[in-house]
C-alpha positions as CSV (number, residue, x, y, z in Angstrom):
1,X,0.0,0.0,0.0
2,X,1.4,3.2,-1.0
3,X,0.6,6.5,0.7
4,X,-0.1,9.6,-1.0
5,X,0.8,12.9,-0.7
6,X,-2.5,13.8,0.4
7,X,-2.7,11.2,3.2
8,X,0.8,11.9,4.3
9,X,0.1,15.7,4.9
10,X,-2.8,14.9,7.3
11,X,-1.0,13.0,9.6
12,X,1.4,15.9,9.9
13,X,0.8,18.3,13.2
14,X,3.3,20.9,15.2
15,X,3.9,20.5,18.6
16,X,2.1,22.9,20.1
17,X,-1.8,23.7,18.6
18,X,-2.2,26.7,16.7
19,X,-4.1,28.1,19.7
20,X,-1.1,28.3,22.0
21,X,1.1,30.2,19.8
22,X,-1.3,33.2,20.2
23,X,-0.8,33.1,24.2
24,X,2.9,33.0,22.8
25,X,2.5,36.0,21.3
26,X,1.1,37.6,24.2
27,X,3.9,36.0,26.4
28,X,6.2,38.4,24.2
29,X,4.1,41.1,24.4
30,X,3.8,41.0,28.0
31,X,7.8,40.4,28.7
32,X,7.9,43.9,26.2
33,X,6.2,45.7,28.5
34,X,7.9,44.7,31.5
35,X,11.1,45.4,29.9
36,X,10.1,48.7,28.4
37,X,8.9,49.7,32.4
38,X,12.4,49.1,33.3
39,X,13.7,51.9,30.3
40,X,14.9,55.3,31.9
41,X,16.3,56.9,35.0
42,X,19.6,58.0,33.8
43,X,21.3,61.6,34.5
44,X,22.0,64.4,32.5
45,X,25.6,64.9,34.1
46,X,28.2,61.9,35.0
47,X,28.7,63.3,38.1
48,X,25.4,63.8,39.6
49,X,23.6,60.5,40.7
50,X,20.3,60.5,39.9
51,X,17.6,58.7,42.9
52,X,14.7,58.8,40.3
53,X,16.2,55.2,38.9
54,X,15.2,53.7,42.7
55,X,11.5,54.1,41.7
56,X,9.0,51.4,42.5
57,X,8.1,50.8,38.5
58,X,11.6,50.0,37.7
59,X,12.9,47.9,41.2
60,X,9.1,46.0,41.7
61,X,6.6,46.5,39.4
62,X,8.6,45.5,36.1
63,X,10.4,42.8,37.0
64,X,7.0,41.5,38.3
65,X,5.5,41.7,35.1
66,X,8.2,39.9,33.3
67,X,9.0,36.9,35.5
68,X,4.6,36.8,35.4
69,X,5.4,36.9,31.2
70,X,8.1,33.7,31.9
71,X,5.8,32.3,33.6
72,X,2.9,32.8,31.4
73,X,4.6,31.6,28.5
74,X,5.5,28.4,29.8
75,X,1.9,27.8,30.4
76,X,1.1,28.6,26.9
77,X,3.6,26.3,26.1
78,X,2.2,23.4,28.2
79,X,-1.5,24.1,27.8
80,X,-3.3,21.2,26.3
81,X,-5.9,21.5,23.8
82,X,-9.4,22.0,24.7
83,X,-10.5,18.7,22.8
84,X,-9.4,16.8,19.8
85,X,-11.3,14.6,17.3
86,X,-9.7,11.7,15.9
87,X,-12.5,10.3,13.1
């Protein structure tokens, strides 16, 4: 028995379902964010050290956010489908 093409091609699947990589995509979103929230406090002059950088978005709040994208996107990675038919 031979297989065809056809046949061959429905038997192929990726390893994680199509649903998944669009919490993937969020997961990079998310991680963007969290990094972008860590952008900034730098002085104007070298010799003048600048406190604003000690802020509670860039020592707490972002890092939260991106260890929560980590985190989210190995979920997305492990998620199983909802449900799968196999007629």
């Amino acid at each position: 028995m031979a297989v065809t093409k056809n046949e061959s091609l429905k038997e192929f699947e990726f390893a994680i379902p199509k649903e998944n990589y669009k919490y993937l995509i969020i997961t990079f979103v998310i991680i963007i964010v969290g990094f972008l929230l860590m952008i900034g406090g730098k002085s104007e002059d070298p010799n003048v050290f600048n406190y604003e950088m000690f802020n509670t978005q860039r020592i707490t709040i972002a890092p939260i956010i991106v260890v929560f994208g980590f985190a989210f996107g190995i979920w997305a990675i492990m998620k199983k489908p909802k449900s799968v038919n196999n007629l």
